[in-house]
C-alpha positions in Angstrom: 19.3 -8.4 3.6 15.2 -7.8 3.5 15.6 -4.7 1.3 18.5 -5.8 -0.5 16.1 -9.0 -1.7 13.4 -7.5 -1.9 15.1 -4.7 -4.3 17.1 -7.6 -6.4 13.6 -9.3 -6.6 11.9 -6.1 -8.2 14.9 -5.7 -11.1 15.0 -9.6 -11.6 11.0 -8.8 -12.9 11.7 -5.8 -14.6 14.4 -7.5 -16.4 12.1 -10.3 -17.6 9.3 -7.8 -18.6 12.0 -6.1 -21.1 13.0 -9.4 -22.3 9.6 -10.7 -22.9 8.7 -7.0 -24.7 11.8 -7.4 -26.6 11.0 -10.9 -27.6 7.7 -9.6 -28.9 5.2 -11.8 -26.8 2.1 -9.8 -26.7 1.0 -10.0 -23.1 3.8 -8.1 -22.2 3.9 -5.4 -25.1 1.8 -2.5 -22.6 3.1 -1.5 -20.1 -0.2 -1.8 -18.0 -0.9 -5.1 -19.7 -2.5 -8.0 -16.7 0.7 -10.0 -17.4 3.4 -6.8 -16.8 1.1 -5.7 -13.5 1.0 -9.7 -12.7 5.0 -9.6 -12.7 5.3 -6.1 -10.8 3.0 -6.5 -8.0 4.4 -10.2 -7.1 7.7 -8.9 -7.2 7.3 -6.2 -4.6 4.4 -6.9 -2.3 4.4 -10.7 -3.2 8.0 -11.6 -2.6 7.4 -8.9 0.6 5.4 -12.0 1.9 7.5 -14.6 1.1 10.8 -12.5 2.6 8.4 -11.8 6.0 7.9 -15.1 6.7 11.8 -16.2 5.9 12.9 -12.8 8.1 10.8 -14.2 11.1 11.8 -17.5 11.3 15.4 -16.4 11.0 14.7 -14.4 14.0 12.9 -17.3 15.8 9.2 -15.3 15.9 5.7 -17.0 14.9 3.8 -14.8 12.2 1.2 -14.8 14.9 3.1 -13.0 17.6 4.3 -10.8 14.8 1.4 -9.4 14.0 0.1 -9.7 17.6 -2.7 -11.8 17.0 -2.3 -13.9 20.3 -2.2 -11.4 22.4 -5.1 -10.5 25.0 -6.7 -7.3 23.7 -7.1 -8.1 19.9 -10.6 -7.7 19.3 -10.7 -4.2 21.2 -7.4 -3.1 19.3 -9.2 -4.6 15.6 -12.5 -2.3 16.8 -10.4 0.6 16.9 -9.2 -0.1 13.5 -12.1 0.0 12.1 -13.9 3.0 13.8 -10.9 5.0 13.1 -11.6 4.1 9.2 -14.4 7.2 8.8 -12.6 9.8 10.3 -9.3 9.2 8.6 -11.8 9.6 5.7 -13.4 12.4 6.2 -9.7 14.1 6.7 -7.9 12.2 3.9 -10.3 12.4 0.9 -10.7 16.4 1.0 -6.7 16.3 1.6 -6.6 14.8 -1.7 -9.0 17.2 -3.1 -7.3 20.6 -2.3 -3.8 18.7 -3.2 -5.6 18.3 -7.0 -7.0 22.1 -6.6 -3.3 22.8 -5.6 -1.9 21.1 -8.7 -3.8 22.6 -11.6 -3.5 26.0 -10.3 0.4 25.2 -10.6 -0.3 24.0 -13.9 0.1 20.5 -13.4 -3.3 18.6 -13.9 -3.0 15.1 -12.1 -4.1 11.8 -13.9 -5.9 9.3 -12.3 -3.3 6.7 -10.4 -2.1 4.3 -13.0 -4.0 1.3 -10.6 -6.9 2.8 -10.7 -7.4 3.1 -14.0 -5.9 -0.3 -14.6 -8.3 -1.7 -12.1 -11.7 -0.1 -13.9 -10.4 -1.6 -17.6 -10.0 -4.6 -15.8 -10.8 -7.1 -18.9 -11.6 -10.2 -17.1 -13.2 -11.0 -13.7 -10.2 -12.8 -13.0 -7.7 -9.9 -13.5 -10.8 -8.0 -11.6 -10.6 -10.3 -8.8 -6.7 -10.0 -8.6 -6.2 -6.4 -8.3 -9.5 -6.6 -5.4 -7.3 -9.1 -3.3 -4.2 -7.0 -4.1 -5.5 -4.1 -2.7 -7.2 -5.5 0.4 -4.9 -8.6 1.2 -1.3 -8.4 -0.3 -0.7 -4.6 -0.2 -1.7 -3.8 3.4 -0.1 -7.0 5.1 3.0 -6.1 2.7 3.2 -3.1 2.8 2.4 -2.4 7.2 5.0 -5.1 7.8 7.6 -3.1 6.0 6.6 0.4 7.4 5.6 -0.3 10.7 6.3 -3.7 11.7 10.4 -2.8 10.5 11.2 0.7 9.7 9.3 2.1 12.2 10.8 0.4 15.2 14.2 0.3 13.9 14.2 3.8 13.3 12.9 4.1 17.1 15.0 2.2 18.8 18.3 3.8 16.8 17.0 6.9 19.2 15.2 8.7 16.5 12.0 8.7 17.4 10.5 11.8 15.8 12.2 10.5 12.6 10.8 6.9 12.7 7.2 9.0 13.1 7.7 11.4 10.3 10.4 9.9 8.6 8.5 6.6 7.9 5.3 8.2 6.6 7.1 10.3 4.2 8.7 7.6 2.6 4.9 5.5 2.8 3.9 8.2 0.7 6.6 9.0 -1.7 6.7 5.7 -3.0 3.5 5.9 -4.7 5.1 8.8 -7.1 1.9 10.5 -7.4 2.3 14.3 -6.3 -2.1 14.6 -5.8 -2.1 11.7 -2.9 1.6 12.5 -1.7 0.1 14.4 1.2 -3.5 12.4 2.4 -1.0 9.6 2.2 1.5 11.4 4.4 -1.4 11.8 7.2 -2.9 8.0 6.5 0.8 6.6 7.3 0.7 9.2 10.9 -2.7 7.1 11.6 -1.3 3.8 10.8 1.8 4.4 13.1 -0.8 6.4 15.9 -2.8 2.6 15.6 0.5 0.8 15.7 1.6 2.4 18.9 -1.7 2.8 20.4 -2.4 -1.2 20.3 1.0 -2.3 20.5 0.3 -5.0 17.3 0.5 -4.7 13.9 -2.6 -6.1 13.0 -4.4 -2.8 13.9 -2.9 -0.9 10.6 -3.1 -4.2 8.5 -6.6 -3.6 9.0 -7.2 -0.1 8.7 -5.0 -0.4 5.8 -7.3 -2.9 4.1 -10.4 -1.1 5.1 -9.3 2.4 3.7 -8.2 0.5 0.6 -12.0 -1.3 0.7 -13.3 1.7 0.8 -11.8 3.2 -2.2 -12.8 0.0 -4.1 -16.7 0.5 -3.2 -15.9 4.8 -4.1 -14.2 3.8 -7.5 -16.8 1.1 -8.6 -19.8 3.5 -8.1 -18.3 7.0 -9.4 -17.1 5.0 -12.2 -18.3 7.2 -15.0 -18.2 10.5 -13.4 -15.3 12.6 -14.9 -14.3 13.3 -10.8 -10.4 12.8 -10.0 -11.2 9.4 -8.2 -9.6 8.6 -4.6 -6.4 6.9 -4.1 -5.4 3.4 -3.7 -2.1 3.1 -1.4 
């Protein structure tokens, strides 16, 4: 039922972006237009929110206790999060490198994600702001609660667990659809589930999630204008 809203909430927005292109209103005529990314982003990660908080009262459990936020322990499991931020760095950003080395030797030169170069021609400081609070708020909390707070322990407890370890990160990083980050991604979703099982709350990758995408945001702003394939934003 989660997925199966979550998917009818993603073609309900596509359809109304057509209709609105169609109809020739001129916010919606790019594809990478504020209005079109406004429209995709809330229909994935947003409704994600909106169907969490339905999914958990249906199965009687406070957002809190979801995320393990009232449980003893949380600071120490939160510190861990964030010192495991500059190793998974240090791994994941020359990951990403040799994956683009990879790629143009193949003959396939990679483009800079589509959010990253929507976020750097940002036009306003309110679209600006938007895509800085998508990538540190909505995306992590969305996207860990899908990953590891669902698919993760289903998959476990249906007796795969090797499956719900790899399985579950490869799909983390095939939905992004960008061949240069499909591996670092790959390894960040193994850390995310490492910090899930290691602290036994979900909090723990929310926030290594947010930091890693943090850190891209500082990485991004400052090598701006150097003609560098820039890091990823997952």
């Amino acid at each position: 039922m989660f997925i199966g809203a979550l998917f009818g909430s993603f073609c309900l927005a596509s359809l109304t972006a057509l209709a609105l292109q169609s109809t020739g209103v001129p916010a919606f005529k790019s594809p990478d237009s504020f209005p079109n990314v406004l429209l995709g982003t809330l229909s994935l990660q947003g409704m994600t929110w909106v169907l969490m908080f339905i999914f958990l009262k249906m199965h009687a459990v406070d957002w809190r206790d979801a995320f393990g936020l009232r449980e003893p322990g949380l600071v120490r499991s939160l510190l861990l999060a964030s010192v495991i931020l500059l190793p998974t760095l240090v791994v994941v950003w020359p990951l990403q490198n040799l994956s683009i080395l990879m790629l143009m030797k193949m003959g396939y030169p990679p483009e800079n994600q589509r959010a990253v170069e929507m976020l750097l021609d940002a036009q306003s400081k309110w679209s600006l702001g938007y895509f800085v609070f998508f990538a540190v708020v909505i995306a992590p909390v969305a996207e860990e609660f899908i990953f590891r707070g669902m698919l993760f322990p289903l998959v476990s407890e249906l007796g795969w667990p090797k499956t719900a370890w790899f399985g579950v990160s490869l799909l983390f990083a095939l939905i992004h659809f960008d061949p240069a980050i499909f591996l670092p991604l790959f390894v960040l979703a193994l850390v995310f589930t490492w910090l899930y099982k290691k602290t036994g709350r979900l909090a723990a990758p929310v926030l290594a999630h947010s930091l890693f995408n943090a850190a891209n945001l500082v990485v991004l702003i400052v090598v701006d204008k150097i003609g560098h394939k820039l890091p990823m934003m997952p």
